[in-house]
KOLFITOR-585673 format. One line per 10 residues: number of its first residue (from 1); their letters; for each residue x, y, z of N, C-alpha, C, O, CB. Coordinates in Angstrom, 1 decimal. Each point is the difference from the previous one (the first is absolute). Glycine has a CB too. Layout:
BEGIN
NUM> a> X/Y/Z/X/Y/Z/X/Y/Z/X/Y/Z/X/Y/Z | ...;
This chain:
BEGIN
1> xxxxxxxxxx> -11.5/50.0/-49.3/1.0/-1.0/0.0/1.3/0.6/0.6/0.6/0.8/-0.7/-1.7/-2.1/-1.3 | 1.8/0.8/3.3/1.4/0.1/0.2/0.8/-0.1/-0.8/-0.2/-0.5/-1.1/-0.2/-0.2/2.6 | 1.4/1.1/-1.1/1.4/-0.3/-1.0/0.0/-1.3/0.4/0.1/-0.7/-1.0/1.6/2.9/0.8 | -1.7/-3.0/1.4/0.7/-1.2/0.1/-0.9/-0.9/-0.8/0.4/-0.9/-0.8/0.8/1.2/3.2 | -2.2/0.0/-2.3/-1.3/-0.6/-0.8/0.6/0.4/-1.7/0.0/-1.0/-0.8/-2.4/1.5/3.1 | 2.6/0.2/-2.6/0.4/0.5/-1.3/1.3/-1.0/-0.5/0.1/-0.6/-1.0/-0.9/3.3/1.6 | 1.7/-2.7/0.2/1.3/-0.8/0.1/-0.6/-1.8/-0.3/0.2/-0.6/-1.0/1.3/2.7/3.1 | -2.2/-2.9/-0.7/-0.4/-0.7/-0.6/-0.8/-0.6/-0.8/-0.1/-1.2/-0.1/0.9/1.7/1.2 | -1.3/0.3/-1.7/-0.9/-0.5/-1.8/0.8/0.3/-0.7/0.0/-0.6/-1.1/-2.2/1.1/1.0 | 3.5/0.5/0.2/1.3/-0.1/-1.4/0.4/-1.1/0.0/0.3/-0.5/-1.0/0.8/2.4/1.0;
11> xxxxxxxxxx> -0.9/-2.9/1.5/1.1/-0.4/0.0/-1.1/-1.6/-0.4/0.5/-1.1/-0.4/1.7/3.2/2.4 | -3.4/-1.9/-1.7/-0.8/-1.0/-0.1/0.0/-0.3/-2.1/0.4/-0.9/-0.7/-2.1/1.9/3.7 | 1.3/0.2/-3.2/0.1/-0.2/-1.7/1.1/-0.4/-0.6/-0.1/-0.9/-0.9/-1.2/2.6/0.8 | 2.9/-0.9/0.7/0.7/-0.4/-0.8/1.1/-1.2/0.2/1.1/-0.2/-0.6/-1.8/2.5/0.1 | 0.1/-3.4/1.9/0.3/-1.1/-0.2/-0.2/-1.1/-1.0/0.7/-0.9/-0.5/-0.8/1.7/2.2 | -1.6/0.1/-2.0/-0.4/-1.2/-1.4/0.8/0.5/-1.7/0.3/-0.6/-1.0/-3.2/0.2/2.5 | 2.8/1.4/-1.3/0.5/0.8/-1.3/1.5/-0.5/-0.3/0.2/-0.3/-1.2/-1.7/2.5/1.7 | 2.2/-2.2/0.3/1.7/0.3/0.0/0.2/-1.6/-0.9/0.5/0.1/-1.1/0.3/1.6/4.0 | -1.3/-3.2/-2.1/0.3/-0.8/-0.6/0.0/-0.3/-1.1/0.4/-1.1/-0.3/-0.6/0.9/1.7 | -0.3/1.0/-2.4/0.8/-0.2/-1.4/-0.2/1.2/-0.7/-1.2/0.3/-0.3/0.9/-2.8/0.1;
21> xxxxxxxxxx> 1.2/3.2/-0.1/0.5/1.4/-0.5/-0.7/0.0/-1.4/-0.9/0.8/-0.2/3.5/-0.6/1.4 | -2.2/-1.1/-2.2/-0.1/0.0/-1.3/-1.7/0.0/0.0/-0.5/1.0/-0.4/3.0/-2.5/-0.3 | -3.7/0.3/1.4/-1.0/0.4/-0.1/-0.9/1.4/0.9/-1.2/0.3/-0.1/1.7/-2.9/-0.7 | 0.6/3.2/1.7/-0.7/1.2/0.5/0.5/1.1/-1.3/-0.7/1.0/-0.2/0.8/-1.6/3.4 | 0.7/0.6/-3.9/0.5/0.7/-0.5/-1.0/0.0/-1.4/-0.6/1.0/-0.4/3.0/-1.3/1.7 | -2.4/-0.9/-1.8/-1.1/-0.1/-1.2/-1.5/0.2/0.2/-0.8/0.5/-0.8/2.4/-2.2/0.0 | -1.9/1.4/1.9/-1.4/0.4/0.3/0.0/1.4/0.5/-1.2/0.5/-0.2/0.6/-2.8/0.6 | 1.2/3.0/0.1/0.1/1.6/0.3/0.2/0.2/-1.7/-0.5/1.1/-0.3/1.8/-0.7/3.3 | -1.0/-0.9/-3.6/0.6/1.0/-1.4/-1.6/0.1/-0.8/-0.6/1.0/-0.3/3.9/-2.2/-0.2 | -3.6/0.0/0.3/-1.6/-0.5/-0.2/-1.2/1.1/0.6/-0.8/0.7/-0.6/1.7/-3.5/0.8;
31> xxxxxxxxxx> -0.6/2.8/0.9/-1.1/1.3/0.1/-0.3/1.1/-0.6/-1.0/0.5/-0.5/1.4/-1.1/2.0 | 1.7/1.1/-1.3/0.2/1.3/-0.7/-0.2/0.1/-1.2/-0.5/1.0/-0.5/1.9/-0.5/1.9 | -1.2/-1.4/-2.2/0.3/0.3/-1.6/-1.0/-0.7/-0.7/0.3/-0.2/-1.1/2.1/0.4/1.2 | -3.6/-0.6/0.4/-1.1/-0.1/-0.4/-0.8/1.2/-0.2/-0.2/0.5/-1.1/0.6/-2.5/2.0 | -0.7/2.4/0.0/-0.9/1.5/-0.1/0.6/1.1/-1.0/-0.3/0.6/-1.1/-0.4/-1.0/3.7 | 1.7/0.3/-1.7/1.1/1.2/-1.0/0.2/0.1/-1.3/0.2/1.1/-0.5/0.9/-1.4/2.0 | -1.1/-1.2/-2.4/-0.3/-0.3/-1.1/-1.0/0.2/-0.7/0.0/0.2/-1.2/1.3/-1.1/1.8 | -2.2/0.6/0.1/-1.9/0.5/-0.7/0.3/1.0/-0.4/0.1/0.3/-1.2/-1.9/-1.1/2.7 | 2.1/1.8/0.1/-0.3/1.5/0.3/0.3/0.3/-1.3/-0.8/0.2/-0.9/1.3/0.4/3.3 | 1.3/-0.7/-2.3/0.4/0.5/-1.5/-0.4/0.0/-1.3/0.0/0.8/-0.9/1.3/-1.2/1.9;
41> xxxxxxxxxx> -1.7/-1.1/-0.8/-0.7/-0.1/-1.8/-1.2/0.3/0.3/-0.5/-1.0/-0.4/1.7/-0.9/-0.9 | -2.2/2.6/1.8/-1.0/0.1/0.0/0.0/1.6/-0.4/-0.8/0.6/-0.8/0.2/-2.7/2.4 | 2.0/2.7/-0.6/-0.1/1.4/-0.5/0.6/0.2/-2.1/-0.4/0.7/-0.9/1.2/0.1/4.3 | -0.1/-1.5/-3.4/0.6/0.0/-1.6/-0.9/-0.8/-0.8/0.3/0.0/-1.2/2.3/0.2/1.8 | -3.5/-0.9/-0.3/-0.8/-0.3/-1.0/-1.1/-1.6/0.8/0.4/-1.0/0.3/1.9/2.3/-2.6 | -3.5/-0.9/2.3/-0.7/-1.3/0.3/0.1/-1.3/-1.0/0.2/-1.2/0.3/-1.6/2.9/0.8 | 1.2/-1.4/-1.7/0.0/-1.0/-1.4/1.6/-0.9/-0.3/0.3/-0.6/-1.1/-2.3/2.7/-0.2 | 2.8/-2.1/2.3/1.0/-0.5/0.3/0.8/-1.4/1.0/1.1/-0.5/0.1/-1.8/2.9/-0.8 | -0.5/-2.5/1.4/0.4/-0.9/1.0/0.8/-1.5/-0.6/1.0/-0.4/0.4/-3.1/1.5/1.0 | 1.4/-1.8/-2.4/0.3/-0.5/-1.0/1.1/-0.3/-1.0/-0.2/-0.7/-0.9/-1.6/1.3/1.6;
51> xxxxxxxxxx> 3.2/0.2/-0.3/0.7/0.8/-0.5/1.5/-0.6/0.4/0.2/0.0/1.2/-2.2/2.0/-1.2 | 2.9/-2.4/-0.7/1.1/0.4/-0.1/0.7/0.8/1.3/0.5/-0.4/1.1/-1.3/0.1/-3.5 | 0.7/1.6/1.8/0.3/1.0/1.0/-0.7/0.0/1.5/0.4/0.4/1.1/0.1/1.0/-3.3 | -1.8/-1.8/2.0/-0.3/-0.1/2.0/1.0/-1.4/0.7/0.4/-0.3/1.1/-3.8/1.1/-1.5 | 3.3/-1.4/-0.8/1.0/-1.1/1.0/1.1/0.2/0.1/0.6/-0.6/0.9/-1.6/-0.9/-1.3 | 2.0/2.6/-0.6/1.2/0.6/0.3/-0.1/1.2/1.6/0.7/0.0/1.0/-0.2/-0.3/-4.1 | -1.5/1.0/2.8/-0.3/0.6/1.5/-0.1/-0.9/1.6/0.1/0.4/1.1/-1.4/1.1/-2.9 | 0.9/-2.5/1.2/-0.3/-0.6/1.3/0.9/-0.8/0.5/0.0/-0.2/1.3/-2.0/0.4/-1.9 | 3.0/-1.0/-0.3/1.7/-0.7/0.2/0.6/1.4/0.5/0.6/0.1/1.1/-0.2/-2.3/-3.4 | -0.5/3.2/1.4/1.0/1.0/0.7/0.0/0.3/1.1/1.1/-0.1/0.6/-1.1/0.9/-2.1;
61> xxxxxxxxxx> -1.3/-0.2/2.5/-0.4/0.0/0.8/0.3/-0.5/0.9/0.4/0.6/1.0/-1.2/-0.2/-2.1 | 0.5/-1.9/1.0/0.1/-1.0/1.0/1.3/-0.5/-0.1/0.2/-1.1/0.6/-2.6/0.5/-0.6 | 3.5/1.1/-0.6/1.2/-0.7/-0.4/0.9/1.3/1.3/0.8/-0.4/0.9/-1.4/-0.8/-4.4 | 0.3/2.3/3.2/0.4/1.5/0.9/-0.6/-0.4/1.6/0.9/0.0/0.9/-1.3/2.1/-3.1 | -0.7/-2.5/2.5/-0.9/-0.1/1.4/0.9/-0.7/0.6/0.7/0.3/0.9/-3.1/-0.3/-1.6 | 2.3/-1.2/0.0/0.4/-1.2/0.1/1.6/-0.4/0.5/0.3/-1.1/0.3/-2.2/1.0/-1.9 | 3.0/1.6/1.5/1.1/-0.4/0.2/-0.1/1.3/1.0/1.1/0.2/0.5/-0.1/-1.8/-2.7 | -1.6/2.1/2.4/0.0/1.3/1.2/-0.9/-0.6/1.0/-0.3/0.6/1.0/0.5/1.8/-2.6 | -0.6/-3.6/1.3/-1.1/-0.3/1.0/1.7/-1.6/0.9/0.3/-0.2/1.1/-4.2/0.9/-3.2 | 4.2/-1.1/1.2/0.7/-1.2/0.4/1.4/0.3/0.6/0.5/-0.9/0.7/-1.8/-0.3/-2.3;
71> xxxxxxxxxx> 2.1/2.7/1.2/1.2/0.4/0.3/-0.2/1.1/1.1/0.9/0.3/0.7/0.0/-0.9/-3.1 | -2.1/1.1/2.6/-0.1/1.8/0.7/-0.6/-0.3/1.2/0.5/0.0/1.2/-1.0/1.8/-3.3 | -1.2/-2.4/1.6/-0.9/0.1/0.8/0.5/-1.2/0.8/0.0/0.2/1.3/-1.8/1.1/-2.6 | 2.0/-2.4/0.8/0.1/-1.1/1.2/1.2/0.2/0.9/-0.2/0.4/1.1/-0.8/-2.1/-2.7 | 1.9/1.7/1.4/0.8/1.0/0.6/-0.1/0.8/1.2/0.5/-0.1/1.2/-0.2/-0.1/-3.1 | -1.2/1.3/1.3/-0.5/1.1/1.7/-0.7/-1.0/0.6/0.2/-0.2/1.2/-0.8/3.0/-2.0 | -0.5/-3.6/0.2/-1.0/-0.2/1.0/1.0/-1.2/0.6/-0.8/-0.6/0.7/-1.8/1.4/-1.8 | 3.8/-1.4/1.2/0.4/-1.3/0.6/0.9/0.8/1.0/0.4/-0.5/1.1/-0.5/-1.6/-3.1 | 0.3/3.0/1.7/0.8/1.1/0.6/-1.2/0.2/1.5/0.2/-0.6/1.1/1.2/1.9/-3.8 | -2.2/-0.6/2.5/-0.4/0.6/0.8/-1.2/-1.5/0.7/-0.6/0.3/1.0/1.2/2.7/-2.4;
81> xxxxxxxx> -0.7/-4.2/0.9/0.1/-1.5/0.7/0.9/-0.2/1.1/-0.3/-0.2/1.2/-0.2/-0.6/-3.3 | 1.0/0.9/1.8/1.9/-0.5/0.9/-0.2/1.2/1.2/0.3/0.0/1.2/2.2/-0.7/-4.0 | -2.8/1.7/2.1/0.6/1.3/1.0/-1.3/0.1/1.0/0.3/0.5/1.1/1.2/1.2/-3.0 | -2.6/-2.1/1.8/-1.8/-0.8/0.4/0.8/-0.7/1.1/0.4/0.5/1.0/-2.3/-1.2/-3.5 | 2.2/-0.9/1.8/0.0/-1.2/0.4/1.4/0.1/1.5/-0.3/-0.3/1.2/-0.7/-0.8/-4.1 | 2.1/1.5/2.7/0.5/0.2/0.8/0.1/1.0/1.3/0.6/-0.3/1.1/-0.1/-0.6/-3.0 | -1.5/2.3/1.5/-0.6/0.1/1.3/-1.1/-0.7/0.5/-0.1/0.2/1.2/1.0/1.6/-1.4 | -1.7/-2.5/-0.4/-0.5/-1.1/1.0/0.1/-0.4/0.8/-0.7/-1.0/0.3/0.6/0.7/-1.1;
């Protein structure tokens, strides 16, 4: 794959993505802090999922993702959209 070929599938993806921040942001956070949360309670104890504390792990989680995903990451990638789109 070309770069220009590389350029247009960013620029292809993150037309659909960009229009609404809050659900790219919540569903990127959903990925991450799903697994991550098992992982964890699976390493501190199986018999846990069920638990109080897995669902404190997993708000926490997704509460951190979730604002580095909506303030940081959307951000570079609209960044480097614009900086795409305009050499076009």
């Amino acid at each position: 794959m070309t770069t220009e070929e590389k350029k247009d599938s960013f620029i292809k993806y993150w037309e659909q993505k960009r229009e609404n921040r809050i659900k790219y942001s919540i569903i990127q956070s959903l990925y991450f802090a799903i697994p991550f949360s098992i992982i964890f309670q699976a390493i501190e104890d199986l018999k846990g999922f069920i638990t109080l504390q897995f669902g404190f792990k997993l708000l926490t989680i997704f509460s951190i993702y979730f604002l580095l995903t909506y303030y940081v990451s959307f951000k570079i990638h609209e960044k480097k959209y614009l900086k795409y789109k305009n050499k076009a």
